[in-house]
FIKOLSE-829792 format. One record per residue: x, y, z of N, C-alpha, C in turn; residue in three letters. Coordinates in steps of 0.001 Angstrom, whole numbers, always signed. Layout:
REM residues N
X, Y, Z, X, Y, Z, X, Y, Z, ala
...
This chain:
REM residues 289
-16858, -41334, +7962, -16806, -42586, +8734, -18165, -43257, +8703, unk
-17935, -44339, +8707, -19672, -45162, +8205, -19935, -45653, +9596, unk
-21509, -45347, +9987, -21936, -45664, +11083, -22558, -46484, +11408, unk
-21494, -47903, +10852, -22116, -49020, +11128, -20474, -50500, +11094, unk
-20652, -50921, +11989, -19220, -51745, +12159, -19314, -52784, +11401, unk
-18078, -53272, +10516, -18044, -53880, +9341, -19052, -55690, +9737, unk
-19788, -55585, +8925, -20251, -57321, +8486, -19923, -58242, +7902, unk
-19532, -59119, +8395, -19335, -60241, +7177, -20077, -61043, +6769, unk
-20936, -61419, +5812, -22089, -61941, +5453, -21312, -63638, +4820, unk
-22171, -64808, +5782, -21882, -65831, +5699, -22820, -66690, +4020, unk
-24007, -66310, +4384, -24820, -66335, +3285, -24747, -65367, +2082, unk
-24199, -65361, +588, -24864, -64636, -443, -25005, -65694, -1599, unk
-25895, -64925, -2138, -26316, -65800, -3690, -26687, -67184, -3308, unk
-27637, -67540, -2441, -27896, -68448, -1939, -27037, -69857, -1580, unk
-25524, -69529, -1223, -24536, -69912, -459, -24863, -70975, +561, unk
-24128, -72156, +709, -24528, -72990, +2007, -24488, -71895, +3073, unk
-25286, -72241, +3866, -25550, -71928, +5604, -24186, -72569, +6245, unk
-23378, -72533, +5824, -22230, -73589, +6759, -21039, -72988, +6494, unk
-19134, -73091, +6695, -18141, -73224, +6214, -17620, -73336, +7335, unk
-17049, -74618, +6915, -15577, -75068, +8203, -14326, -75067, +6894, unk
-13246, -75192, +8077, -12224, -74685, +7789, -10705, -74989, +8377, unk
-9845, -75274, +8197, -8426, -74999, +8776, -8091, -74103, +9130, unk
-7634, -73478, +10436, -6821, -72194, +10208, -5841, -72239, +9440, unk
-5398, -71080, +9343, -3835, -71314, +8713, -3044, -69917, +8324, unk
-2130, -69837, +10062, -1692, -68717, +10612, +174, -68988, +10021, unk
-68, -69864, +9219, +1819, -69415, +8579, +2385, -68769, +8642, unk
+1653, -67672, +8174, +2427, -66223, +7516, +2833, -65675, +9038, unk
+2865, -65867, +10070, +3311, -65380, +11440, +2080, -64453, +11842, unk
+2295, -63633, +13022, +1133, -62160, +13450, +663, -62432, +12773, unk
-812, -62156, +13148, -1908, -61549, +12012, -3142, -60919, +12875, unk
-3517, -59791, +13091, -4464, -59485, +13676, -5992, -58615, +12811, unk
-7244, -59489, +12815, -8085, -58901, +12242, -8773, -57523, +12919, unk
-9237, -56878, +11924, -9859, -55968, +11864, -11070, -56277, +12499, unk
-11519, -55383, +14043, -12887, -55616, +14860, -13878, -55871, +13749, unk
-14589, -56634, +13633, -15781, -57050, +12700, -16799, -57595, +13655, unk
-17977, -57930, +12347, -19186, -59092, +13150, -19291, -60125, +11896, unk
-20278, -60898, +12247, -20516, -61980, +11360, -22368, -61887, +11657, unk
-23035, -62198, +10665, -24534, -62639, +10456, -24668, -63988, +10758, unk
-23734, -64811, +11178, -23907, -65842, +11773, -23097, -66300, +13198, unk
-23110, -67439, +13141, -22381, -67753, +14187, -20962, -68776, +14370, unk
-20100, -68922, +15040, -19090, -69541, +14631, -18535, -70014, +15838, unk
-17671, -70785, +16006, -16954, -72018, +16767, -15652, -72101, +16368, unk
-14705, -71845, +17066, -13652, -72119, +17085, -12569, -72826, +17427, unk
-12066, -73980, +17597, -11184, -75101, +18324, -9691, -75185, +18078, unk
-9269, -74652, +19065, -7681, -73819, +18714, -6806, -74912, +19054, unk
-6289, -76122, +18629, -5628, -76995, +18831, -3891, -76506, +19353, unk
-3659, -75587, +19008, -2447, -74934, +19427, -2595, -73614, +19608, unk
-2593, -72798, +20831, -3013, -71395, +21377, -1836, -70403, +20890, unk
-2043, -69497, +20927, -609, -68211, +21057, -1774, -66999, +20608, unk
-1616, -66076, +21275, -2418, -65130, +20744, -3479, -64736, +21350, unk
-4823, -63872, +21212, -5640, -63517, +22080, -6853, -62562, +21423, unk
-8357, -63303, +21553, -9569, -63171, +21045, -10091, -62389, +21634, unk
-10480, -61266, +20905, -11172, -60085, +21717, -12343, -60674, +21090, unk
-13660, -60581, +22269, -15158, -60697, +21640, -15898, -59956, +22803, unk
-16286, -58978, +22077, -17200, -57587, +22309, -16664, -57273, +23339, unk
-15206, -56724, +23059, -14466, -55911, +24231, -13994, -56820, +25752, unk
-14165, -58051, +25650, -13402, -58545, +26330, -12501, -59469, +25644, unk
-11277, -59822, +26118, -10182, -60408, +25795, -9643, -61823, +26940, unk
-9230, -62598, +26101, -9485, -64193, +25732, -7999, -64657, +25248, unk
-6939, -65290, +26444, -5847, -65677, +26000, -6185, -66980, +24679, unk
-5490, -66981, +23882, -6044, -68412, +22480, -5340, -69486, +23462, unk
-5893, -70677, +24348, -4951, -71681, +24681, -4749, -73224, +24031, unk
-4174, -73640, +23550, -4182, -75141, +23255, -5283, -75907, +23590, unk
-6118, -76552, +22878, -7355, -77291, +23035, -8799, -76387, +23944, unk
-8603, -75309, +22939, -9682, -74429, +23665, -10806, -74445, +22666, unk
-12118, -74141, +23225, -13477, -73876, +22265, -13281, -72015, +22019, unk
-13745, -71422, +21710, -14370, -70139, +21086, -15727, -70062, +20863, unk
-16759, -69471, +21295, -17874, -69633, +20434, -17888, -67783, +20393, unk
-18543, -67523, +19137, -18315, -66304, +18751, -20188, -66276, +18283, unk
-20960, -65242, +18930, -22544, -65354, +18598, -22697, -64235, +17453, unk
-24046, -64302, +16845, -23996, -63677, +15696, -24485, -62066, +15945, unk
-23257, -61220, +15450, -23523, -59900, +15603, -23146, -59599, +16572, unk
-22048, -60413, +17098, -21196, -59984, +18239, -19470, -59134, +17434, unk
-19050, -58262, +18267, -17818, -58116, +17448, -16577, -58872, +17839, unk
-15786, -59041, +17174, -14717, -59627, +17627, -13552, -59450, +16168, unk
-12437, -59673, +17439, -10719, -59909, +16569, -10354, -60707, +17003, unk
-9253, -61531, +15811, -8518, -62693, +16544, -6692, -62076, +16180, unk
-6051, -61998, +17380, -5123, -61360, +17306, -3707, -62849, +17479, unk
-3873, -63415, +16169, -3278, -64784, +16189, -1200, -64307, +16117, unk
-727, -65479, +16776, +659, -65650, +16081, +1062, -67116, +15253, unk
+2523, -67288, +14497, +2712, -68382, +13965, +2453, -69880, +14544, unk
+2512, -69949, +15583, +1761, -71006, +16779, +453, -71479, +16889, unk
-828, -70037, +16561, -1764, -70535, +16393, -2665, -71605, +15597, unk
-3059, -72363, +15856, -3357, -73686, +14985, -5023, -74141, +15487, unk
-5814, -74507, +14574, -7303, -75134, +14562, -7924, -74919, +13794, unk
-9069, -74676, +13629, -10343, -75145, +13092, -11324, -73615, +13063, unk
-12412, -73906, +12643, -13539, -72472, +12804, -14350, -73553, +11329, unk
-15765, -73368, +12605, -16873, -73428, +11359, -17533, -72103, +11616, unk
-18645, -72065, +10464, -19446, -70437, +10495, -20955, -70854, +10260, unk
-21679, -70931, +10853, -23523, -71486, +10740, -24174, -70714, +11265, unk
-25079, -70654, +10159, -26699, -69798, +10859, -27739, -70977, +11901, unk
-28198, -70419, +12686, -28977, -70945, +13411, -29721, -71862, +12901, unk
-30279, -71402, +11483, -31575, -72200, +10687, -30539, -73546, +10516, unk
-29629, -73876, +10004, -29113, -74973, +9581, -28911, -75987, +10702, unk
-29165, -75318, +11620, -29004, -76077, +12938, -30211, -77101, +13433, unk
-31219, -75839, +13293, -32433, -76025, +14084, -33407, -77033, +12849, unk
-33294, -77233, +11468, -33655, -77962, +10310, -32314, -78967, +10321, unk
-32147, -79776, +10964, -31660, -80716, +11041, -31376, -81423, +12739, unk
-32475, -80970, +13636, -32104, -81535, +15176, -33259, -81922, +15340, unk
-33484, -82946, +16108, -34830, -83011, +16785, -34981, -81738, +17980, unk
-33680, -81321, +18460, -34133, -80163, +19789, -34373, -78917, +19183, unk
-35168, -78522, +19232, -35727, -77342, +18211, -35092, -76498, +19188, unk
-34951, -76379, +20211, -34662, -75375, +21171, -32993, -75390, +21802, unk
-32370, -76234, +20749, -30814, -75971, +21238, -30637, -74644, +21414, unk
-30739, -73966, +20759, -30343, -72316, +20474, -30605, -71828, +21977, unk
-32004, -71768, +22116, -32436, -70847, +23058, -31738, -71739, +24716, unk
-31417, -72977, +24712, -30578, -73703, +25785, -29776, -73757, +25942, unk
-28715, -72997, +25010, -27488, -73413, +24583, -27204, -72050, +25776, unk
-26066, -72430, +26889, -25704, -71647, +27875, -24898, -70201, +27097, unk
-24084, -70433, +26463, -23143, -69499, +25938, -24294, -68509, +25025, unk
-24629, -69383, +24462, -25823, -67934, +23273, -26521, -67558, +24329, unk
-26548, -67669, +25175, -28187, -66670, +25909, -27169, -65866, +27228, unk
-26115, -66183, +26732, -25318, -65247, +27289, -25071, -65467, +29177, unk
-25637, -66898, +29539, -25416, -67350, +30736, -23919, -67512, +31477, unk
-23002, -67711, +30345, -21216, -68489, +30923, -20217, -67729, +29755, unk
-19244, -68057, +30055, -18486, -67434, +29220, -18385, -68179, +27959, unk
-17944, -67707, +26834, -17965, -68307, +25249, -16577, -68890, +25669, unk
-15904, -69170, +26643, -14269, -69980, +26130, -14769, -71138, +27250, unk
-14425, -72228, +26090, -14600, -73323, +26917, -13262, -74463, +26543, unk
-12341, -75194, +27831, -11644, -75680, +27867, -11629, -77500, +27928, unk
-12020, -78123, +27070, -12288, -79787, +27295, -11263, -80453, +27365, unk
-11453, -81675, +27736, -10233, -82176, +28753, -9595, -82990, +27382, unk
-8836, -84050, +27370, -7865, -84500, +26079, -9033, -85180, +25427, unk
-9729, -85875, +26091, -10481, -87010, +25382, -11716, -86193, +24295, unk
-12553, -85352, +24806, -13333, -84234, +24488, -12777, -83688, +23271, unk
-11343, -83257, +23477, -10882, -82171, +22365, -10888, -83047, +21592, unk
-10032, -84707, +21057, -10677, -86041, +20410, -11894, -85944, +19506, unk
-12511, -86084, +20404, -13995, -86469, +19895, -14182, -85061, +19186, unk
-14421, -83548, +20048, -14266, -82561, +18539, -13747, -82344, +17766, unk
-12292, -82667, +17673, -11523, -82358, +16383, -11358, -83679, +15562, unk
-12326, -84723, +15539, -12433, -85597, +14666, -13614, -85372, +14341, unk
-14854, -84856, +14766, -15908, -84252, +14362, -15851, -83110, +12938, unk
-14496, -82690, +13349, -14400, -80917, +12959, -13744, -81643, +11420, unk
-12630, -82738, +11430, -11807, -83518, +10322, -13071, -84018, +9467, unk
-14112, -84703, +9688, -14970, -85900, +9087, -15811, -84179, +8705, unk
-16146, -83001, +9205, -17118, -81996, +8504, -16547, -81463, +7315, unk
-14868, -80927, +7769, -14312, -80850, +6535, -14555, -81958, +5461, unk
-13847, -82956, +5499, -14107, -83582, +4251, -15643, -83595, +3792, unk
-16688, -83708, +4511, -18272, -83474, +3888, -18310, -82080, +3110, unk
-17218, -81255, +3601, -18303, -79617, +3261, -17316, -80081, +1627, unk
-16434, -80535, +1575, -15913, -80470, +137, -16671, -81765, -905, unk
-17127, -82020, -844, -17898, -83436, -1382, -19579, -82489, -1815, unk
-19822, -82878, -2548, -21200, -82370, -3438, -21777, -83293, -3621, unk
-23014, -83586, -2506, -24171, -84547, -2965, -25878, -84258, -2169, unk
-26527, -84672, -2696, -27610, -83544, -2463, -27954, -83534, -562, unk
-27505, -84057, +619, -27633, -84148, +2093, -26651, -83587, +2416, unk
-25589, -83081, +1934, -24346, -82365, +2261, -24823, -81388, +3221, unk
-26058, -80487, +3372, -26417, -79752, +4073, -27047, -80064, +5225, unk
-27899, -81662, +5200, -28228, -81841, +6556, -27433, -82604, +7213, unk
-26250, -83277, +6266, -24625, -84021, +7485, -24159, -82951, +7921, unk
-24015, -81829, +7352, -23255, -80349, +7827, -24151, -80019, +9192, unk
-25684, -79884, +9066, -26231, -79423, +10436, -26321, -80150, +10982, unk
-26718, -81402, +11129, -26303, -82697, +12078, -25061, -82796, +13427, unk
-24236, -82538, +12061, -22914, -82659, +12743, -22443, -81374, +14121, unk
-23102, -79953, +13502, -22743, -78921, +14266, -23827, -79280, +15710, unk
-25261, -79766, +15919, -26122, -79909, +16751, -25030, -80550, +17691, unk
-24316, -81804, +17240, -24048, -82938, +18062, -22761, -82037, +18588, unk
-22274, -80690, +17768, -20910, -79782, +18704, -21558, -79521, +19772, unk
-22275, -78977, +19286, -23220, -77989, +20557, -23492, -78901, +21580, unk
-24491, -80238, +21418, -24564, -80860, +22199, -23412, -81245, +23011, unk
-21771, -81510, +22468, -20986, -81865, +23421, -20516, -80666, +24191, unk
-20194, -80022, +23404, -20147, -78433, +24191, -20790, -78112, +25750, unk
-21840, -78465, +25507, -23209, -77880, +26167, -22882, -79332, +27441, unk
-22399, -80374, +27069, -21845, -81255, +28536, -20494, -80757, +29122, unk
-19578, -79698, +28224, -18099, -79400, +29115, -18935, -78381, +30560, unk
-20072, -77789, +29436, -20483, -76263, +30445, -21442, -77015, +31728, unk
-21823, -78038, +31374, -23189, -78925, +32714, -21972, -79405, +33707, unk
-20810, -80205, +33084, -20192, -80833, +33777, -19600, -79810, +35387, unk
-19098, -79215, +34704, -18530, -77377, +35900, -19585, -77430, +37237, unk
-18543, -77102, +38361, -19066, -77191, +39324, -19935, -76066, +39201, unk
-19779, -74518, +38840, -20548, -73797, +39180, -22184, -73639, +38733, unk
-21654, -74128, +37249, -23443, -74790, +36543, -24045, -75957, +37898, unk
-23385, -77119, +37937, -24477, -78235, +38877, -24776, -76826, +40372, unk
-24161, -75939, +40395, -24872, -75636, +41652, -25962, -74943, +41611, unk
-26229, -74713, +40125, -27509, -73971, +39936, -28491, -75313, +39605, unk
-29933, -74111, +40294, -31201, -75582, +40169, -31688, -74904, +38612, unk
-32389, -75576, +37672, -33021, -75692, +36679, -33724, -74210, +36467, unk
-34785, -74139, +37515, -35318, -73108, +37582, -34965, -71870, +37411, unk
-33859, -71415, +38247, -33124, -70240, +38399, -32114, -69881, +37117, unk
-31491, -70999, +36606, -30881, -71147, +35107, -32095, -70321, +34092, unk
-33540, -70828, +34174, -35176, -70393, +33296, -35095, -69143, +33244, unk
-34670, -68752, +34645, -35285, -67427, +34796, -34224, -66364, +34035, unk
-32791, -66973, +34649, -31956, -66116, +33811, -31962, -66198, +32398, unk
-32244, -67140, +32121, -32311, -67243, +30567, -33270, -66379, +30116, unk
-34280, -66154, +30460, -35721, -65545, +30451, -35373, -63861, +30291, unk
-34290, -63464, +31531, -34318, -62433, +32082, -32919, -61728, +30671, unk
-32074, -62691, +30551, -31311, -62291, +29489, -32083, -62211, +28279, unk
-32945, -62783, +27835, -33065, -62653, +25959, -34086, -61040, +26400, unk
-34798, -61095, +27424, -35614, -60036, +27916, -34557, -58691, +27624, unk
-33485, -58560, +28128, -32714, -57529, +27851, -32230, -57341, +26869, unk
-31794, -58702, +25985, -31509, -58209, +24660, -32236, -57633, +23816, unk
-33700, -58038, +24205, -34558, -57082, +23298, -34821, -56158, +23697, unk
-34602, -55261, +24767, -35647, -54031, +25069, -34360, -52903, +26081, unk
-33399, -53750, +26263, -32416, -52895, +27006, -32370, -51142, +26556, unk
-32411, -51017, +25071, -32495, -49396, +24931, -34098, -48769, +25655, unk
-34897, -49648, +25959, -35749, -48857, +26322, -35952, -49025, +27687, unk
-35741, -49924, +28248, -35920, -50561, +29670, -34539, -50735, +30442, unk
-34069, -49573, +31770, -33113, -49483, +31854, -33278, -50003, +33577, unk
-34407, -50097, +34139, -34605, -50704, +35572, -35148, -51954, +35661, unk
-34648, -51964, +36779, -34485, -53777, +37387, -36074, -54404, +36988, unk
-36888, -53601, +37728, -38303, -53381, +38440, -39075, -53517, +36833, unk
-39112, -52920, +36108, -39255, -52787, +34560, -39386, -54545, +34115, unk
-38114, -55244, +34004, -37856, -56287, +33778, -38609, -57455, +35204, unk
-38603, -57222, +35861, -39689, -57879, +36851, -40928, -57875, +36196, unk
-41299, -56727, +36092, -42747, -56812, +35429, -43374, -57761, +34094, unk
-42414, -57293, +33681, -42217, -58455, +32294, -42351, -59733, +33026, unk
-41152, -59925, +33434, -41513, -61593, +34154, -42285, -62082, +35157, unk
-43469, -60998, +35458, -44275, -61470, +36405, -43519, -62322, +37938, unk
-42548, -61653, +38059, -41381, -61937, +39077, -41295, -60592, +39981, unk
-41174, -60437, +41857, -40563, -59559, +42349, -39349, -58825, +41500, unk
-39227, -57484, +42090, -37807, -57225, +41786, -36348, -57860, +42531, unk
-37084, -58376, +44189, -36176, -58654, +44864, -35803, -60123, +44382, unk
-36750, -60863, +44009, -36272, -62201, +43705, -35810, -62593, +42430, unk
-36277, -61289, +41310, -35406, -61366, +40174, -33609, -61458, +40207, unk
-33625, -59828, +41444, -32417, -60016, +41528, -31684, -60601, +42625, unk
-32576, -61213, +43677, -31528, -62521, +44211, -31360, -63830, +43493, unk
-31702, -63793, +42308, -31717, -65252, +41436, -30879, -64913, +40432, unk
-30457, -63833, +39846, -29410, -63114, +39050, -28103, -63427, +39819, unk
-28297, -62540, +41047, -27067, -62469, +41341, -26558, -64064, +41908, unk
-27423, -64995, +42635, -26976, -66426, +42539, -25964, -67029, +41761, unk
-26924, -66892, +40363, -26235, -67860, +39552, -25099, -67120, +38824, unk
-25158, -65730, +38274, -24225, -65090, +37608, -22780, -64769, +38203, unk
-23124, -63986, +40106, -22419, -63345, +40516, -22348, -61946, +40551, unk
-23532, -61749, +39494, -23817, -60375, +39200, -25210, -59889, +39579, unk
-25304, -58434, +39517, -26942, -58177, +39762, -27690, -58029, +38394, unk
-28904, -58157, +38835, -29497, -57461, +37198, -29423, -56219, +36931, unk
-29219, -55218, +37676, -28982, -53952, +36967, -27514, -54153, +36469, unk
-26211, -55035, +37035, -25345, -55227, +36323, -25409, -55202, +34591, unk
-26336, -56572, +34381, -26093, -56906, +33548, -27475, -55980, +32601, unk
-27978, -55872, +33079, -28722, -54365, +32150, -27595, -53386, +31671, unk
-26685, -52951, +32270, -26359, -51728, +32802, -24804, -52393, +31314, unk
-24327, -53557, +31831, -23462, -53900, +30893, -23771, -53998, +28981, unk
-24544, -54505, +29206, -25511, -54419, +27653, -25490, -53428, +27406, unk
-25900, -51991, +28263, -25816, -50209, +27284, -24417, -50520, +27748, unk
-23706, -50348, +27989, -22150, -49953, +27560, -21752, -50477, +26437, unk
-22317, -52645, +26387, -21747, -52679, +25340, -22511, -52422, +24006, unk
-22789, -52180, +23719, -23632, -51450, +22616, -22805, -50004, +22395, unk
-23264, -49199, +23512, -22465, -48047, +23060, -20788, -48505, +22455, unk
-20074, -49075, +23218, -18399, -49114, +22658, -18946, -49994, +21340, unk
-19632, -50725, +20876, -19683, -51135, +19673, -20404, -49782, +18737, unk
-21170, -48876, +18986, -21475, -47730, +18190, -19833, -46650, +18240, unk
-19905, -46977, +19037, -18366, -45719, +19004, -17304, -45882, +18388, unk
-17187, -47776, +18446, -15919, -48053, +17527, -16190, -47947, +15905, unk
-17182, -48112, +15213, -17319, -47510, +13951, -18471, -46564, +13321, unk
-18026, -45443, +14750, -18380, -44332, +14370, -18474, -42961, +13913, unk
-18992, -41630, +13999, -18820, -40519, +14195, -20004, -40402, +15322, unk
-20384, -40964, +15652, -21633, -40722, +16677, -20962, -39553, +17757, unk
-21798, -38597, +18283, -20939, -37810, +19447, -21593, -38354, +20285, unk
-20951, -38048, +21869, -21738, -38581, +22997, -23151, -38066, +23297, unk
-23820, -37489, +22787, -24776, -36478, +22902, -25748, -37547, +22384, unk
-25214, -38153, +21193, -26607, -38477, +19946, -26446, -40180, +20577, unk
-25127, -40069, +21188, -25158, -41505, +21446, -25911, -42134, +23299, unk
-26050, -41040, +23626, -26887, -40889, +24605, -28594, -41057, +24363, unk
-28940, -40423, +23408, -30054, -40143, +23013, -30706, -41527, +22296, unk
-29829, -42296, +22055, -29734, -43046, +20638, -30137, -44334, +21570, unk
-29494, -44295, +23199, -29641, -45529, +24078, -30857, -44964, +24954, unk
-31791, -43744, +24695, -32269, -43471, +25559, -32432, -42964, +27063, unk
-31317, -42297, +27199, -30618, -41526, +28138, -31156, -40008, +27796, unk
-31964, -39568, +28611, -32325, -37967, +28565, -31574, -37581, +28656, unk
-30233, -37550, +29723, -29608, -35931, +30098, -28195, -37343, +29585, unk
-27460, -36186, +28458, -26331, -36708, +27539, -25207, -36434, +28990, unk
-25127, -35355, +29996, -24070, -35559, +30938, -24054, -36692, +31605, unk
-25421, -37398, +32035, -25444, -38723, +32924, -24889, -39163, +32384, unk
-25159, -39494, +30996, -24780, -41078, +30316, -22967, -40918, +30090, unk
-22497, -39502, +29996, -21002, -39915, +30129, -20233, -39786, +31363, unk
-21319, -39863, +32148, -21227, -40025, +33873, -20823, -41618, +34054, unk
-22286, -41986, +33478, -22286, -43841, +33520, -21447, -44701, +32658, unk
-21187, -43937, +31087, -20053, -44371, +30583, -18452, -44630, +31132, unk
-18182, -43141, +31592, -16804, -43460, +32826, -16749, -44076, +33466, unk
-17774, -44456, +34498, -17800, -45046, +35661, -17506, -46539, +35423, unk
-17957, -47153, +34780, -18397, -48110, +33680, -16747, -48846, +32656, unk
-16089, -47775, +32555, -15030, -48134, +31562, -13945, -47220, +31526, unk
-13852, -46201, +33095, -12912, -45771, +33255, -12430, -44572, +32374, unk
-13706, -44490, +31497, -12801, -43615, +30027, -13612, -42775, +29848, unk
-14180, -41460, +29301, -15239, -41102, +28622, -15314, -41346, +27282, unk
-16543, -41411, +26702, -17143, -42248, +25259, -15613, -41640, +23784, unk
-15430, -40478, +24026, -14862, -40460, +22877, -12919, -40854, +23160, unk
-12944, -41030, +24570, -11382, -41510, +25088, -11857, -43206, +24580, unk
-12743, -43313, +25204, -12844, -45114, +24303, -12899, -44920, +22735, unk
-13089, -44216, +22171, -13379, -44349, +20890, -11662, -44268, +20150, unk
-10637, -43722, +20776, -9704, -43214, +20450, -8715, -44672, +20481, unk
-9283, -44804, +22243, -8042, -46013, +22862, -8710, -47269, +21697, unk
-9193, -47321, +21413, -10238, -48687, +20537, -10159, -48837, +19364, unk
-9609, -47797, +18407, -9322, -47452, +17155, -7560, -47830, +16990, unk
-7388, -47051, +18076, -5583, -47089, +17925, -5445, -48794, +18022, unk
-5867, -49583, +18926, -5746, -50710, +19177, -5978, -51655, +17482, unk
-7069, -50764, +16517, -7347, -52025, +15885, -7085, -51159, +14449, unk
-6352, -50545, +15159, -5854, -49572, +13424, -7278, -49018, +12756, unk
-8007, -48296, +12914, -9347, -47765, +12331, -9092, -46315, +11915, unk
């Protein structure tokens, strides 16, 4: 068993940075195989049926829904004959070499892992993206030497509308600016160092922030605490090592930095109801592995 969960590489042989697309779920059922992508992708499901697992949580497909799927996240799309839309696939660079906001990425609510990746726009919205998504197709098939900066152009100005369904939401305006900084701050902070940094207090330090006001400003805006969302990051990591693995719980303990291998399938259960190799079983059967 290879100990590493399948990739799909958007870029080879020096390949555009880009591909949009039609779905096209004819053939009836179709459910992919848990994967990742080296980039990132967008999805606009003009007709729903079916249901998007991304990194172990699950996502009814509804009629005029967004998807955003981040890079090196896993996910399946468990479509039926009903399902109908769109999917582009872009690396960050194509984005950020063609915007004046150099910093969409790092603002963009969904990549920094602030809100959820499913976003629902109202009739007029879905409009304006899926005539966005029509006018990219016809560019990505046309060969002329800007084809690559109408392609990143076009995805900035998704994001940008995107990025007004998620401002518009009551629960975003109730957050102030600041406290949005910090979480943002406090999330990319965990994505980098979570195997080594497993307390609240740890991550305070870093941010030159209390622990108490780290985590009364977490739990504000999220609903969650920060050891939550510390604590969620090693799980998900581990169920993404377990689903294409042989790892035992022992090495996979060791591997997240957990001294004593009984805690961690202490915190694994507690966590997901299962112990590491009952998830590995229930998670496989689910995706045929």
């Amino acid at each position: 068993m290879s100990n590493e969960i399948p990739s799909h590489k958007l870029i080879q042989n020096n390949a555009m940075p880009c591909k949009v697309a039609k779905l096209n779920f004819s053939g009836g059922h179709e459910m992919d195989n848990a994967h990742r992508h080296n980039c990132y992708q967008m999805f606009l499901f003009k007709k729903g049926g079916g249901e998007h697992m991304i990194d172990f949580n699950y996502y009814p497909i509804e009629d005029n829904s967004l998807h955003f799927v981040s890079e090196g996240q896993v996910h399946s799309l468990n479509s039926n004959e009903t399902t109908d839309g769109y999917v582009i696939l872009f690396t960050k660079e194509i984005v950020i070499m063609n915007t004046a906001d150099k910093f969409i990425f790092n603002d963009f609510p969904i990549f920094n892992k602030s809100v959820s990746p499913i976003l629902n726009p109202d009739k007029e919205m879905y409009a304006d993206l899926e005539n966005m998504l029509l006018m990219m197709i016809t560019e990505f098939g046309k060969d002329n030497a800007y084809k690559e900066n109408i392609l990143g152009s076009y995805i900035s100005i998704l994001l940008l509308k995107s990025k007004t369904i998620i401002t518009e939401t009551k629960e975003y305006k109730r957050t102030d600016s600041s406290s949005q900084e910090l979480l943002q701050k406090f999330n990319n902070l965990v994505e980098v160092n979570f195997k080594e940094y497993h307390k609240v207090n740890e991550y305070a330090d870093l941010l030159n922030v209390t622990p108490n006001h780290l985590s009364e400003t977490i739990k504000k805006v999220t609903g969650k605490t920060a050891g939550d969302i510390i604590h969620e990051r090693l799980i998900l990591e581990a169920k993404r090592m377990l689903l294409h693995s042989s790892i035992t719980a022992k090495e996979l303990a060791y591997a997240l930095n957990f001294n004593d291998p009984s805690y961690f399938s202490r915190f694994f259960k507690a966590n997901t109801n299962l112990s590491p190799e009952g998830f590995r079983k229930e998670i496989r059967e689910k995706y045929h592995h």
